[in-house]
C-alpha positions, 0 to 999 in steps of 0.5 A: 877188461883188457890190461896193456901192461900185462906180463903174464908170459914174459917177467922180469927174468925172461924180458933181460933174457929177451934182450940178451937174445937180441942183442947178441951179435949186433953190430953198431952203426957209426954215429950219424947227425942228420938233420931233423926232417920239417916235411910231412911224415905221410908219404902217401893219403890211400883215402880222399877222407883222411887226405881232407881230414888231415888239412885240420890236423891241430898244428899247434899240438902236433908242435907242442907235443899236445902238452906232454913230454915227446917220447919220440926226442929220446928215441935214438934212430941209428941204434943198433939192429938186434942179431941177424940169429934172433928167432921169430918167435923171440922177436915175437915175445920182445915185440909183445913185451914192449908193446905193452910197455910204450903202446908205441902204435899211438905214441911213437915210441918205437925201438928202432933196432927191430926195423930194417932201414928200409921198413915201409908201412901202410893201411888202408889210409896212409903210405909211410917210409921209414920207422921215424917218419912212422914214429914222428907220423903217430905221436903227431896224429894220435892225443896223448893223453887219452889215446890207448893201444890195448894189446891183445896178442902178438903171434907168429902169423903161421898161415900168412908166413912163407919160409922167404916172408915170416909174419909176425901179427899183433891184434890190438885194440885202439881207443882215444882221440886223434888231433883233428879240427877240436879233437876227434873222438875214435870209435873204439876198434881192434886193429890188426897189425902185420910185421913182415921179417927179413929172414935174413936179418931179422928185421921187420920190413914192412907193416900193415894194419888192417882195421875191423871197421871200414875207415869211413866208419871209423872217421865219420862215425 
């Protein structure tokens, strides 16, 4: 069985190192107050089923949080970026780590500090802008009580990376419901989520999850 919180090649000692690495060099940003967006997070429906589908979504969970503490209110969305030095394979191991920690791909519990202000997602559903409108976009899909991100890996991606467009994949394992109609159960699938650096700064701008099930097997099955 897969264990999401296993730390078998990142303890205690080398997570502070982790963090040590990443933030060293950084740079704060100014403090900003923005106010909080009402509008959808999906910036784009990619499938005619989940753009149907997504007319059901549980507004009353997606508001309350599905009666749990929302993660996503602490998150500090201007937080300084990590060091424009930081070594692929370190953010590798700090992605790992920390998501096997929040399983932020359904909780939203992101760190904004590895993503670009520019960071852009999609799958073969759904386009997004912007690692809050991802983070806000997920905790409102996914039920927080039952829904899992079992992660398996994640590696530098050596056959899709070029020198101008390092990736970096985390093969995972997604699991619970999704907050449409009375509550869809998911078919159980693994996920493939690619994170494309800026080598320039380190940052990830831009993620792709593919699925190894096609997406109408997963809503109608």
């Amino acid at each position: 069985p897969l264990d999401s919180r296993r730390l078998d090649h990142t303890t205690s000692r080398e997570s502070s190192t982790l963090l040590s690495k990443l933030s060293s060099g950084v740079e704060s940003k100014e403090d900003a107050s923005l106010q909080e967006e009402k509008e959808s997070s999906v910036e784009e429906y990619r499938n005619a089923v989940t753009k149907v589908l997504s007319t059901f979504m549980q507004k009353d969970k997606m508001m309350a949080g599905n009666n749990t503490k929302n993660p996503i209110a602490s998150i500090d969305f201007q937080a300084a970026k990590i060091s424009p030095s930081t070594s692929l394979q370190t953010l590798a191991e700090a992605l790992d780590y920390e998501l096997c920690e929040k399983e932020w791909f359904v909780t939203g519990n992101v760190n904004p500090s590895y993503f670009s202000d520019d960071f852009k997602f999609q799958d073969p559903d759904v386009k997004v802008d912007g690692i809050k409108k991802y983070s806000e976009g997920v905790n409102r899909l996914f039920d927080q009580s039952t829904s899992r991100a079992e992660i398996i890996s994640t590696v530098i991606n050596e056959e899709a990376s070029t020198p101008d467009r390092p990736v970096i994949t985390c093969t995972w394992r997604l699991s619970g419901r999704v907050n449409v109609g009375f509550g869809l159960e998911i078919k159980p699938y693994i996920v493939y989520t690619d994170f494309v650096v800026d080598p320039q700064t380190s940052l990830i701008v831009f993620q792709e999850d593919r699925f190894d099930l096609p997406p109408w097997d997963i809503l109608l099955s």
